[in-house]
BALOBA-1460 file (C-alpha; in Angstrom, 3 decimals):
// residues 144
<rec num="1" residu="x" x="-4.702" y="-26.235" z="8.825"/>
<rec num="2" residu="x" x="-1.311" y="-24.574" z="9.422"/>
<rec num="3" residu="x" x="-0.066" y="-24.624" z="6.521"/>
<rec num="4" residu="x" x="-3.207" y="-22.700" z="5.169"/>
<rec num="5" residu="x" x="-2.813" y="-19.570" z="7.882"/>
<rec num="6" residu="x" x="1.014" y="-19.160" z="7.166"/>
<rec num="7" residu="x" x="-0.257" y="-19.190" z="3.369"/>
<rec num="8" residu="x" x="-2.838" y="-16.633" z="3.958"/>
<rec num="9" residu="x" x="-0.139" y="-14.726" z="6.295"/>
<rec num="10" residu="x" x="2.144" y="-14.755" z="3.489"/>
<rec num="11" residu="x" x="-0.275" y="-13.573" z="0.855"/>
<rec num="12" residu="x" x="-1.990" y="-10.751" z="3.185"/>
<rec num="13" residu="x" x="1.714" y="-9.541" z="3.755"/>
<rec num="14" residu="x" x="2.681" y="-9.714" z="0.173"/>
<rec num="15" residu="x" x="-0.343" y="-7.832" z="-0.859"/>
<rec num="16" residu="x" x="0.487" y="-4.957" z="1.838"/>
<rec num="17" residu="x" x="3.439" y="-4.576" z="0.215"/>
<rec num="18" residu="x" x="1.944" y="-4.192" z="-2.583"/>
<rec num="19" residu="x" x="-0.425" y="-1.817" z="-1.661"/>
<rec num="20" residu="x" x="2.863" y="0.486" z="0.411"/>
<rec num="21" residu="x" x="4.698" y="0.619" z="-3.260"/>
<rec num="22" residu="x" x="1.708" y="1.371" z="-4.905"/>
<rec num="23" residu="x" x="0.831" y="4.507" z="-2.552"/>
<rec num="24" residu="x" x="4.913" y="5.507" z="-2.951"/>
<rec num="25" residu="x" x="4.160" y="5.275" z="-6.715"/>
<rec num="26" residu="x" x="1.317" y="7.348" z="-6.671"/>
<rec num="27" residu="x" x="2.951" y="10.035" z="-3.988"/>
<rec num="28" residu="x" x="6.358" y="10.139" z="-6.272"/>
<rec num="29" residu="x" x="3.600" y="10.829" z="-9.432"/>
<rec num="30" residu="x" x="1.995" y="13.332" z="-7.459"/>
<rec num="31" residu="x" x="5.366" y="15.139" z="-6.525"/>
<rec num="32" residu="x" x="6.223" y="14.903" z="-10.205"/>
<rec num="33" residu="x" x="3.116" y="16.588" z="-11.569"/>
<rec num="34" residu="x" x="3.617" y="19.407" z="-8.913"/>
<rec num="35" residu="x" x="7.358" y="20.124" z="-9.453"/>
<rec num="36" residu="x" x="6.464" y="23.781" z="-9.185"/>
<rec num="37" residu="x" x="5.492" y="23.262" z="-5.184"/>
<rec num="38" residu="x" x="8.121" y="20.798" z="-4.796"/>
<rec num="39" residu="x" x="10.866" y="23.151" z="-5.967"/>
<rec num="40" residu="x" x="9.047" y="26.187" z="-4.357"/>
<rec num="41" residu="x" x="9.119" y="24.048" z="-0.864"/>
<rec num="42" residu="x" x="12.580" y="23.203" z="-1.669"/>
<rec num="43" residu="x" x="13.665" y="26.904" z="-2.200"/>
<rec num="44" residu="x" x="11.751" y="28.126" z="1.070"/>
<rec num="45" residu="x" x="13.401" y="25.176" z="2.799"/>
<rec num="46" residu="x" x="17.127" y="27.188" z="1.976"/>
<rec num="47" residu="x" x="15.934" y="30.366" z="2.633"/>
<rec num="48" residu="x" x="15.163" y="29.947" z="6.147"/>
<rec num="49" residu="x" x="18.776" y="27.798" z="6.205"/>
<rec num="50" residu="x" x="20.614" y="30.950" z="4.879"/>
<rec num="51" residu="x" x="18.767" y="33.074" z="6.929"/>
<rec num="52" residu="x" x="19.561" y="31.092" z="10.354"/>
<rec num="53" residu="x" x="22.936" y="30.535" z="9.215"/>
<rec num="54" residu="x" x="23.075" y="34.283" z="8.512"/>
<rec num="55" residu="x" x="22.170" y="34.997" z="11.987"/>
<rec num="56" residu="x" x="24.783" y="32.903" z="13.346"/>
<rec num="57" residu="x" x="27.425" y="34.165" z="11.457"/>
<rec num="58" residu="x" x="25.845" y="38.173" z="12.652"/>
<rec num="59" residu="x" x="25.872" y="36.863" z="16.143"/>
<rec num="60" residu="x" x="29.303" y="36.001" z="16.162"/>
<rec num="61" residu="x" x="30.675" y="39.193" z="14.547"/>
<rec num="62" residu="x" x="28.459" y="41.178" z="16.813"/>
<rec num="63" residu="x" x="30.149" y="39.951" z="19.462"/>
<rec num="64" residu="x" x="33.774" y="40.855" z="17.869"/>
<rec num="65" residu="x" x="32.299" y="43.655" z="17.590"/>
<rec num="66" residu="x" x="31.508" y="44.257" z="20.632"/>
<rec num="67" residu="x" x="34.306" y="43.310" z="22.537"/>
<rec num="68" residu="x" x="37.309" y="44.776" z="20.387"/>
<rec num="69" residu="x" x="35.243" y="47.825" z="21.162"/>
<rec num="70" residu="x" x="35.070" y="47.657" z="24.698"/>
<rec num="71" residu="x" x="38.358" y="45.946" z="25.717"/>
<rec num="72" residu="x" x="40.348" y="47.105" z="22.690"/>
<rec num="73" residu="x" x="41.640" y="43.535" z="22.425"/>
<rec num="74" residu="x" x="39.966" y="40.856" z="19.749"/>
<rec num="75" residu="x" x="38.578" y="37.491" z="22.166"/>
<rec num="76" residu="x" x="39.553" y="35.013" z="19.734"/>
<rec num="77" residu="x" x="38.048" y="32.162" z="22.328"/>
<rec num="78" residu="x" x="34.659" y="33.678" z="21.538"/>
<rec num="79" residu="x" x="33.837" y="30.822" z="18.995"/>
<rec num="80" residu="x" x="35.352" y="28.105" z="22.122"/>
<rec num="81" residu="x" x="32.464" y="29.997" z="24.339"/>
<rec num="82" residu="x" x="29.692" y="29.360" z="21.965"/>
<rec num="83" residu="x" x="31.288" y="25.831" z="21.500"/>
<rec num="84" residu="x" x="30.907" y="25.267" z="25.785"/>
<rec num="85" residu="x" x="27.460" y="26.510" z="25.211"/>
<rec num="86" residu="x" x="26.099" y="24.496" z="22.910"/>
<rec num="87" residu="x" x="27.558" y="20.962" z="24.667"/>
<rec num="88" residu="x" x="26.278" y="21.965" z="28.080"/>
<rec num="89" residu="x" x="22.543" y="22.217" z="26.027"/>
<rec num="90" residu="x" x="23.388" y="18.934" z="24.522"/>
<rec num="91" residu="x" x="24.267" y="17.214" z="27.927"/>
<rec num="92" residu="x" x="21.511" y="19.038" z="29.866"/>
<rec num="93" residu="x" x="18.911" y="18.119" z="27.687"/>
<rec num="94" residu="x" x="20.087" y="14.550" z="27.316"/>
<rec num="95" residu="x" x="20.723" y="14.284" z="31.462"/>
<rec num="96" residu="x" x="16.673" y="16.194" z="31.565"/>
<rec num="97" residu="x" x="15.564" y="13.570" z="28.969"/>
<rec num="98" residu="x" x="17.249" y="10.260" z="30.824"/>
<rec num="99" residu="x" x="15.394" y="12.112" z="34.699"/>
<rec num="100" residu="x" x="11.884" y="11.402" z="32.686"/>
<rec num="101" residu="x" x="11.181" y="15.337" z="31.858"/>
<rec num="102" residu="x" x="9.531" y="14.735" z="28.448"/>
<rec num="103" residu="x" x="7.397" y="18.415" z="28.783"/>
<rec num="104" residu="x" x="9.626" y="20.012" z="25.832"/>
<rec num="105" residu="x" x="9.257" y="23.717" z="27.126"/>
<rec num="106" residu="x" x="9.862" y="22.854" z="30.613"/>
<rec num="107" residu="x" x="12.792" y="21.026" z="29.429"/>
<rec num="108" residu="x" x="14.365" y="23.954" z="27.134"/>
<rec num="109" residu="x" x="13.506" y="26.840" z="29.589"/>
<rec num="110" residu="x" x="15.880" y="24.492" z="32.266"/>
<rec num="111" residu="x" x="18.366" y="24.052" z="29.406"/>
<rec num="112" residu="x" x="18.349" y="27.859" z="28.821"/>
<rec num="113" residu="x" x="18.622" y="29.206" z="32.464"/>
<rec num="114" residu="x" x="21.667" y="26.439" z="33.111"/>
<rec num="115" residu="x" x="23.273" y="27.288" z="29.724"/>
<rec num="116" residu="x" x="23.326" y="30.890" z="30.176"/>
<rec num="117" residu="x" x="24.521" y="30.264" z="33.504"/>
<rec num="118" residu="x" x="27.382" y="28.001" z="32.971"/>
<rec num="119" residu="x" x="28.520" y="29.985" z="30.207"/>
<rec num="120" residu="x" x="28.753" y="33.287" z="31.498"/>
<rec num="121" residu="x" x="30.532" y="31.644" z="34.415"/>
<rec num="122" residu="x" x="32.840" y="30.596" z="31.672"/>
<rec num="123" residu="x" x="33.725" y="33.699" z="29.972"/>
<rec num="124" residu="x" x="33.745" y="35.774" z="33.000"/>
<rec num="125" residu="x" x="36.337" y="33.291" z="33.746"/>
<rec num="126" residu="x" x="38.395" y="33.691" z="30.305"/>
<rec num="127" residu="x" x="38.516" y="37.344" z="31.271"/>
<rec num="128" residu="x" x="39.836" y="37.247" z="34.854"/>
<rec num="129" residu="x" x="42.570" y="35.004" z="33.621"/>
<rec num="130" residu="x" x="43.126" y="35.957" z="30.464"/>
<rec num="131" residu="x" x="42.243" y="39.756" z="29.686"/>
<rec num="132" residu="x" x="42.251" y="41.459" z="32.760"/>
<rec num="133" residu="x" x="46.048" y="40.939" z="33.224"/>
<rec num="134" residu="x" x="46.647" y="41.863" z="29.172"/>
<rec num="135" residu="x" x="44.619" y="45.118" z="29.774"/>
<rec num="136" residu="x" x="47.193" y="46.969" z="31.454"/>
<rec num="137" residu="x" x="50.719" y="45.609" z="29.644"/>
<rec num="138" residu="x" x="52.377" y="47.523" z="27.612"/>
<rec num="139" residu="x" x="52.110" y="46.375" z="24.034"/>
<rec num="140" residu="x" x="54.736" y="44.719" z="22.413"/>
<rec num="141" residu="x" x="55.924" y="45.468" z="18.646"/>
<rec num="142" residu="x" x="58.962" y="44.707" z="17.145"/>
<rec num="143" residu="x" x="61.000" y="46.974" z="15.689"/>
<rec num="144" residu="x" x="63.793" y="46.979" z="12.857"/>
């Protein structure tokens, strides 16, 4: 009698298997016959990659930007800022995910407000030390 139900298991699981590569078959078919969505998915797919990338890479020089303008001085610790930024996200949301807050935009609106918190704490700290006394020295340049 045992031996017949681990036969039967055996069969029922080889014939799910079956069945799984046969579906996977028909699916990889299916994409193959409609290469033109596949590559048009593909194509959106790196679109809206370049585009975020491309905002990233605006961001950043808008801040340059911004900065060299004000202070007259280029912040090359602006990509360390965005750096401290993204890790205290990383470790908020991981600390908010281990407390049991699983409500994802109750979660990301806490990871925002801290975030934008810690980090302007930050860089209103790089410029107390680090600008403020540069603003008003005289500017070295060698001369020959």
């Amino acid at each position: 009698m045992k031996m017949s139900k681990l036969l039967i298991r055996i069969d029922f699981h080889r014939n799910l298997s079956r069945r799984g590569k046969c579906l996977q078959n028909s699916a990889a078919n299916r994409a193959r016959d409609e290469g033109g969505d596949l590559r048009m998915s593909y194509f959106l797919q790196q679109l809206v990659n370049g585009v975020s990338l491309g905002a990233v890479y605006g961001l950043i020089a808008l801040g340059y930007t911004m900065v060299y303008g004000i202070i007259g001085m280029i912040n090359f610790a602006h990509g360390d800022i965005y750096m401290v930024g993204a890790f205290i996200s990383l470790i908020f949301l991981t600390l908010l995910a281990s407390l049991g807050i699983t409500s994802l935009p109750l979660a990301l609106a806490l990871v925002l407000l801290v975030t934008v918190v810690i980090t302007a704490l930050y860089g209103w700290t790089v410029e107390r030390v680090a600008y403020r006394p540069l603003r008003g020295a005289a500017r070295r340049v060698s001369r020959r």
